[in-house]
C-alpha positions in Angstrom: 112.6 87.1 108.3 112.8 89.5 105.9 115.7 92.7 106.1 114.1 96.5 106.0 115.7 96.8 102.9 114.1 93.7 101.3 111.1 94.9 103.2 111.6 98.4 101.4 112.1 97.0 98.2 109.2 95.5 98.0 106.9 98.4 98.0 109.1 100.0 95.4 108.5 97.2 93.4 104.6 97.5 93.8 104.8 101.0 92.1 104.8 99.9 88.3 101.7 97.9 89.3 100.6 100.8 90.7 101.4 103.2 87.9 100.3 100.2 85.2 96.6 100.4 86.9 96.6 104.3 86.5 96.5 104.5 89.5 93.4 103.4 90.9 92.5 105.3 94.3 92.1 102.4 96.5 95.0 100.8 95.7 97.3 103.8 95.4 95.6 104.1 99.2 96.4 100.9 100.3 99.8 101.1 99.4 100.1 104.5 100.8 99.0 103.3 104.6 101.2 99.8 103.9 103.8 102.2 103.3 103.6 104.1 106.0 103.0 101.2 108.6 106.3 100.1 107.2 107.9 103.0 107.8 106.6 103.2 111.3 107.3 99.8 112.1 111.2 100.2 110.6 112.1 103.6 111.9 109.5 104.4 114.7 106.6 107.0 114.9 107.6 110.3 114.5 110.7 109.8 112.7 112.6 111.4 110.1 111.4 108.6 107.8 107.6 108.7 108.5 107.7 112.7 108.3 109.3 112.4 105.3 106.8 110.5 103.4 103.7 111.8 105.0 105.2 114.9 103.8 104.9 113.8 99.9 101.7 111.8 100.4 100.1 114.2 102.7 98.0 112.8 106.4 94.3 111.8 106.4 92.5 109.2 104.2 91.6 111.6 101.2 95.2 113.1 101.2 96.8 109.7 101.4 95.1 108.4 98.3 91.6 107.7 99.2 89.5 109.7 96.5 92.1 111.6 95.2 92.1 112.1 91.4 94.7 111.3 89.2 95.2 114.9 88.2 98.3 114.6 85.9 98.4 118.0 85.4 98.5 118.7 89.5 101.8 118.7 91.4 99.5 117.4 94.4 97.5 114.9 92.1 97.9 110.8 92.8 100.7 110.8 89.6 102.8 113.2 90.9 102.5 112.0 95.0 103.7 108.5 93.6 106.6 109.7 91.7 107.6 111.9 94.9 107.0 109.0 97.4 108.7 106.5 94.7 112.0 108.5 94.8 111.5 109.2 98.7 111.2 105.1 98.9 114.9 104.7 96.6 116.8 107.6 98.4 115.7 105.7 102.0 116.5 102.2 101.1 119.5 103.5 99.1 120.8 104.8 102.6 119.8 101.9 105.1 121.4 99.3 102.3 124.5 101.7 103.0 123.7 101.7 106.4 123.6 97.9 106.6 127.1 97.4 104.2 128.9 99.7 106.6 127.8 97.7 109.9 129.0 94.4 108.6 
């Protein structure tokens, strides 16, 4: 079974894919409600970590991605909610990898 941070990891590592493909709506949205399924799953509903990415990503289909433009330009736009939620994604893992050195 996999860790949460390996878990973690790997939807960082779907973001170049992600930013390779422009992104495309549906599969910035698909990665947006993986995402936050993960998070839920990891930390619980409610928590500090969901709130904190539905935050950057925003709560509803068309906020979460599905139909949102690109927008470059916009600091709400699907560009700029990636680069947010990528650096959300590398603070959180960079603190439960902590977490996990200081248990052992």
């Amino acid at each position: 079974m996999s860790s949460p941070a390996e878990k973690l990891r790997r939807e960082l590592d779907a973001v170049p894919g992600l930013r390779g493909r422009g992104p495309v709506s549906y599969d910035y949205g698909k990665w947006v409600d993986g995402t936050h399924h993960l998070l839920v799953t990891l930390f619980g509903e409610r928590s500090a970590e969901e709130i904190g990415f539905l935050e950057i990503v925003g709560e509803g289909a068309e906020a979460r991605g599905w139909g949102l433009p690109l927008a470059p330009q916009n600091p709400w736009g699907m560009q700029a909610r990636l680069e947010r939620a990528e650096e959300y994604l590398r603070r959180l893992l960079a603190a439960v990898e902590a977490a996990t050195s200081q248990s052992r």
